[in-house]
N, C-alpha and C positions, 0 to 999 in steps of 0.2 A: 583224219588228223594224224600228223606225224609224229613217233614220240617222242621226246629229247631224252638223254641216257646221261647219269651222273654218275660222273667216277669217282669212286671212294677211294680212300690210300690211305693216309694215314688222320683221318677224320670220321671214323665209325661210331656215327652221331645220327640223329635229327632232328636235336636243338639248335639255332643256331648255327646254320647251313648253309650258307650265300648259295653255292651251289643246286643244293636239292630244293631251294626255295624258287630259285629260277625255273627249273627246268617243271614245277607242279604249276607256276603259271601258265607255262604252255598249254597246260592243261592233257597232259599224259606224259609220265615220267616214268622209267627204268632203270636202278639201281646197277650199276655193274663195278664186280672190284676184281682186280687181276694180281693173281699172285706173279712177279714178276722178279724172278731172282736168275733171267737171261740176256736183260739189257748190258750192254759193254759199262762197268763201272759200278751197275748198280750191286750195293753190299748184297748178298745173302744174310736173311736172321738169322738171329741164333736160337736154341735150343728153348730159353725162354720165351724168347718173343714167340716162338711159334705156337707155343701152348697158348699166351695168352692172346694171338691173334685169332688162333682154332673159336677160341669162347667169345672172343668179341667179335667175330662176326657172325657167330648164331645170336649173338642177340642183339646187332644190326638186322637182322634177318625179321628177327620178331617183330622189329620196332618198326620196320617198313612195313609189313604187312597188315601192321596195324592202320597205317595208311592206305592201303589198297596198293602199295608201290612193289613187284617181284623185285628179287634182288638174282643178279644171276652173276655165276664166279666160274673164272676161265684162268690158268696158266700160261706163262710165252712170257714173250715180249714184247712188253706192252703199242711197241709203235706197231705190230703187225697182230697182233688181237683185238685192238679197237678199231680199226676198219674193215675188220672182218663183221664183227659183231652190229657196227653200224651200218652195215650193209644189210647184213642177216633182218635187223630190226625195223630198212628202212627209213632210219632216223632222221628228223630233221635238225637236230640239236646234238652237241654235246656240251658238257660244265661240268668245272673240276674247280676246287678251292688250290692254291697255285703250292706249288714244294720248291725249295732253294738251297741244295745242293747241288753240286755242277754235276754228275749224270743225270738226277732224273730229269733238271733244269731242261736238259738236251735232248731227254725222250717224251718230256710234255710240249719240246716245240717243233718234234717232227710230228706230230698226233694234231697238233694245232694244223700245219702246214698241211700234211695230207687232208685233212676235213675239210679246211678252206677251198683246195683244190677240187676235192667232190663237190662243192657248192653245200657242204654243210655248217652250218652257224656255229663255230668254238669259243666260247667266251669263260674265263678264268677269273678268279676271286680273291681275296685277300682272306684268311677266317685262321690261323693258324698263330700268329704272332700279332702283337699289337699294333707294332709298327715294322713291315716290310725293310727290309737291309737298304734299299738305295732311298729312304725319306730322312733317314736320320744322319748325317753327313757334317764334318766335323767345317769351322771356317772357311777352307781349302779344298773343299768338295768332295776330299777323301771319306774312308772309315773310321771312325774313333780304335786304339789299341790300347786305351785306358779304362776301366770301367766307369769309375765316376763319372767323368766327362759326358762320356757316353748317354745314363742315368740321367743326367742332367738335362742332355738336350733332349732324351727321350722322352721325359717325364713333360715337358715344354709344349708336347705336342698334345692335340684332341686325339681322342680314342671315343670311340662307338660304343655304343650300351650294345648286349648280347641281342640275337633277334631270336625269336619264337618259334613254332614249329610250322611248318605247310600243314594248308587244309587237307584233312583226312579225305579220301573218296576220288583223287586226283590223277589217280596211276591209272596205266595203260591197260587200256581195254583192247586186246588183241592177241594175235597169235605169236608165242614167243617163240624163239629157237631153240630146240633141239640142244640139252646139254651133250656133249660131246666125251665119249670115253674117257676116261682116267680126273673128269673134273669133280670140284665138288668136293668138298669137306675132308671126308672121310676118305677119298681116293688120293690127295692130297697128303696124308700124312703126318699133319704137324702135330698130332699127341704123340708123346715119346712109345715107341712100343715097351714090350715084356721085357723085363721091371721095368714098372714104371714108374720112374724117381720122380713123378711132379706131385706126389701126394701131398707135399710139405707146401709147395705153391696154391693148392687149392685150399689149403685149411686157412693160408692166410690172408689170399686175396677172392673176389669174385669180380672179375674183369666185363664191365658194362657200364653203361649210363645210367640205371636206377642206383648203382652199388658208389658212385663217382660221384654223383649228386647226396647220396646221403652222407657221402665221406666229406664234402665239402660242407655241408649244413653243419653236422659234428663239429667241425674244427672251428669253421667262423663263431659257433655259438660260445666255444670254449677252449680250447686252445690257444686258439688263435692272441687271445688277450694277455696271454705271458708266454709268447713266442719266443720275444728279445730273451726272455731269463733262460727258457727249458730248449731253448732247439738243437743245444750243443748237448744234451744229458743223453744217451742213449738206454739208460737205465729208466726215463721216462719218457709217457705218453706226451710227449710236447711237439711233436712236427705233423705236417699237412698226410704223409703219407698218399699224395696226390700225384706224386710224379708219373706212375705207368697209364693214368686217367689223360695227363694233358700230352703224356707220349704217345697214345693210340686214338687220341682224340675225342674219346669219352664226353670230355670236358673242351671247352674253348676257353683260352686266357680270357676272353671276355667277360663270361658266365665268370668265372672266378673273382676278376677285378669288381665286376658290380656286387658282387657277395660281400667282398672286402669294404664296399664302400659303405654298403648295406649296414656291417656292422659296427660301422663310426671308426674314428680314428681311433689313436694310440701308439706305445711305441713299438706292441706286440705285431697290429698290422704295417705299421713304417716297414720293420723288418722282412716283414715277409713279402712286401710289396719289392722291396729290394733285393728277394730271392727270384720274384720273377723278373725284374729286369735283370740278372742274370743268365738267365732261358734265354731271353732275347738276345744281350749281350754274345753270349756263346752262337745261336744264330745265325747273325750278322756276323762273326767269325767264318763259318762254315759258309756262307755264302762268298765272301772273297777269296776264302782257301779250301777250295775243291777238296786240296788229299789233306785235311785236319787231322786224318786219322792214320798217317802214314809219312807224315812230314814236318818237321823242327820248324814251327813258326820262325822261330831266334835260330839264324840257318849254322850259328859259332858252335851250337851244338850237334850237327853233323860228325863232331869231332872227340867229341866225350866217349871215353873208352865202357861203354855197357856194355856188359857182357848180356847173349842169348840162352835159350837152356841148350840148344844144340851146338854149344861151345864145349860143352862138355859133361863128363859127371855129377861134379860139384855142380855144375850152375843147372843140372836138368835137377838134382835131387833137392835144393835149394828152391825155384822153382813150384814143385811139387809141393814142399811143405807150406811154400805160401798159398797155391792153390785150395789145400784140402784145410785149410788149419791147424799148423802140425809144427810152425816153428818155435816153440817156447815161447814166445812172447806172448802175454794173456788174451790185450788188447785186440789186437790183428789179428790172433786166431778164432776169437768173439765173432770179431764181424765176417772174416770169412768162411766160417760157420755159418751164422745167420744168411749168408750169401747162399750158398751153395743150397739152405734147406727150405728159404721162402723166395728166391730170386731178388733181393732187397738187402740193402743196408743202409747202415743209418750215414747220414753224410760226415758229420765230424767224421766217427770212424773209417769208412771211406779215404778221406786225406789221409788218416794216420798211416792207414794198409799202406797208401800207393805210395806214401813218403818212405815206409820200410823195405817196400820191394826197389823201388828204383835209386834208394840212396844209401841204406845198410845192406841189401843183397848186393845191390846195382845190376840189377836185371833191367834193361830195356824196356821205359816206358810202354812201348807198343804192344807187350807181353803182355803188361798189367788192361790194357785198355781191350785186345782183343779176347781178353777173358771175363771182364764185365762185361760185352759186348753179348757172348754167350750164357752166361747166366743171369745177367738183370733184365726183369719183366719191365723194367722203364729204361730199355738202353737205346739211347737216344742218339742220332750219329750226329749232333751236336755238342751236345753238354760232354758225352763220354768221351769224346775225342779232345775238348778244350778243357773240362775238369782235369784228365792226366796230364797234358801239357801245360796247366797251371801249375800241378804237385813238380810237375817234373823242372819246373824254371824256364823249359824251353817254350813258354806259349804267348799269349798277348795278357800282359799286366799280370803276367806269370808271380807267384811267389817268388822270392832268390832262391838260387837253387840253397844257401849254405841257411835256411829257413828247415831246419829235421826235425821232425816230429817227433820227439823221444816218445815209443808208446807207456812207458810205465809212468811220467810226470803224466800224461794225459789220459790215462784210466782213473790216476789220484783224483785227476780234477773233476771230470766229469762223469764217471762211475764211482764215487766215494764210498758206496756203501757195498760194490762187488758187484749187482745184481744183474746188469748186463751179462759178467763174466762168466757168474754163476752158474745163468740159465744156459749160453752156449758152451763154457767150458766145463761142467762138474769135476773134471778132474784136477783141475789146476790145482796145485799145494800137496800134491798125491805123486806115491812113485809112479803112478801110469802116466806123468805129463812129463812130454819129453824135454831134456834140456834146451837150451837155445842155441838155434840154429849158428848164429854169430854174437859177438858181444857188441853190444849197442855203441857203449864208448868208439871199440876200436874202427868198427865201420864206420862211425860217425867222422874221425879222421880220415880214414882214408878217401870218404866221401868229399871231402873240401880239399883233402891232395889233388886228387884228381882234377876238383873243378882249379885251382890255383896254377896247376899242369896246363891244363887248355889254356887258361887266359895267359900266362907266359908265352904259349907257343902260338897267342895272335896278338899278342904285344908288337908292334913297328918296332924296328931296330930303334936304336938311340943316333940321334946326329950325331957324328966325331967332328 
């Protein structure tokens, strides 16, 4: 019997698996996952992600063997290590649950291409998003660039109940290949060496499918039920804390939504169901625009004068204090604090930070984005790339840009009693907390100078 080989990526699961479900019918199945940060395009992790990639796929690791399925893990790139590997393995099969970003879109269909050409079976899956980017299509055949609308037709469609696991006992009975020098976990690299700063990521997450599934039980049982009221308070236990689960695939949107459904309506789950048509939304963005994470959706913005930190002094030391926590401001320093010490922040806060950096600093979105990119354990190259081009005004159903987050009305509101600030800033109200970086007011003018400047200078002449 031949075995068929299932490629794991960003779906380090066995619940729920179109993929591994396929390929255990064949009746011998081989897990293989490629670190692959050499294909033309495709991102490198950052810092975060690679710590909680390192843990999640030891415990992929576990969860296949508990099947009788090996899991085996190789480095390259990817269109030239999986036909090595299915050669090596003699495979008659490969399946992969499908990815839609425009590189990897391009190296899962030369890997289709070359397999077909061997005379080997490639067949791909849906399992990542509810509804795939070209089903949900606005009148006009185009993409939705509104969210509602979007929501609306999306919600309109059938969606699949989650599926179960493959029968245990299913995996390859045979001679594997030969891991090859420098492969393998530990050869590999992704825990930070000496110091090692992830100790604050491990106290506050445990990256897996038992820890993902209990976090989702938790919340649907009780959270979940005054969502609408607490998901804006960062002072309280009110949100999913599910995102790095449905980013490394822990979890499927599936398994979630049927949880949600599980636990009857209300307007706690409404809301939350309307966080993940957002996921999706963002998505279906990033599927029509390859470079989201490097490109002004709204192209007028090409032209808004952001400064870099490599402009200068000022904008590197500027920069810097939004990085580590450090510009006076309580709020923003709160959350990028908690950024930097658990890989996480809470989303309100989130918008306040990016609306500080790119509209009272006016540092270049891109700044802010490939720096969550780095240190959030759920950085997503969808949501992070269309969440900052939402703060920043330049994205699809983007914010206005003259929409500022003043952080100190928005700590009143939704930290009332400090305790956010407390825990990540203890020094605040103390001579150790430095003054502010800028004054909120005056940047906030000059913020809407500027955007008033552009749109002047793409104003049409006047007829005479």
């Amino acid at each position: 019997m031949k075995p068929s080989l299932v490629w794991f990526r960003d779906d380090l699961r066995v619940q729920d698996h179109p993929a591994l479900l396929a390929a255990v019918a064949d009746g011998a199945a081989v897990g293989l996952f490629v670190l692959d940060e050499a294909s033309p395009g495709v991102r490198p992790l950052g810092a975060a992600s690679r710590w909680w990639l390192h843990h999640g796929l030891e415990d992929l690791g576990r969860s296949l063997a508990e099947l009788g399925i090996p899991l085996l893990l190789r480095r390259g790139p990817a269109a030239t290590v999986l036909p090595e590997v299915l050669d090596a393995l003699g495979a008659g099969a490969v399946y992969w649950n499908r990815r839609y970003g425009g590189p990897e879109r391009e190296v899962d269909a030369a890997v289709e291409r070359r397999a077909t050409a061997d005379g080997i079976h490639a067949e791909t899956f849906a399992a990542s998003l509810l509804h795939e980017p070209w089903t949900v299509r606005t009148g006009q055949g185009g993409p939705y660039r509104v969210f509602t609308p979007f929501w609306k037709a999306a919600s309109a469609r059938p969606v699949r109940s989650a599926w179960g696991l493959p029968d245990a006992g299913r995996g390859a009975v045979l001679s594997l290949p030969e891991c090859p020098d420098g492969e393998g976990l530990e050869a590999w690299g992704l825990l930070p060496p000496r110091p090692d700063w992830a100790g604050g990521l491990g106290e506050a997450w445990e990256p897996g499918v038992a820890a993902g599934e209990q976090l989702l039980e938790d919340f649907a049982s009780g959270p979940l039920h005054h969502y609408d009221e607490d998901r804006d308070r960062p002072d309280l236990d009110g949100t999913s804390r599910l995102s790095p689960y449905l980013r490394w695939g822990h979890l499927s949107p599936f398994q979630v939504r049927d949880r949600l459904l599980a636990a009857g309506g209300g307007a706690g789950a409404s809301v939350f169901a309307t966080q993940v048509g957002w996921r999706e939304f963002c998505w279906h963005q990033l599927h029509e625009h390859p470079h989201l994470a490097t490109t002004n959706l709204r192209r007028e913005f090409d032209a808004f004068p952001w400064s870099w930190p490599q402009d200068g002094a000022e904008e590197a030391a500027l920069t810097e204090a939004w990085r580590r926590g450090r510009t006076g401001i309580e709020l923003v320093d709160a959350g990028q604090r908690e950024l930097w010490a658990t890989g996480w922040m809470h989303n309100r806060v989130r918008m306040v930070s990016a609306s500080f950096l790119v509209k009272n600093l006016g540092i270049h979105w891109r700044v802010g984005e490939e720096w969550f990119w780095d240190t959030l354990v759920d950085a997503d190259a969808a949501l992070n790339a269309a969440n900052w081009q939402w703060v920043a005004g330049c994205g699809a159903d983007a914010a206005p840009f003259f929409r500022i987050f003043n952080p100190n009305t928005q700590a009143k509101k939704f930290d009332p009693e400090r305790r956010y600030i407390s825990r990540w800033v203890p020094e605040a109200g103390t001579p150790a907390y430095p003054e502010p970086v800028v004054d909120l007011g005056a940047s906030r003018r000059r913020a809407l100078e500027d955007l008033a400047s552009l749109r002047a200078e793409q104003r049409p002449p006047a007829v005479s």
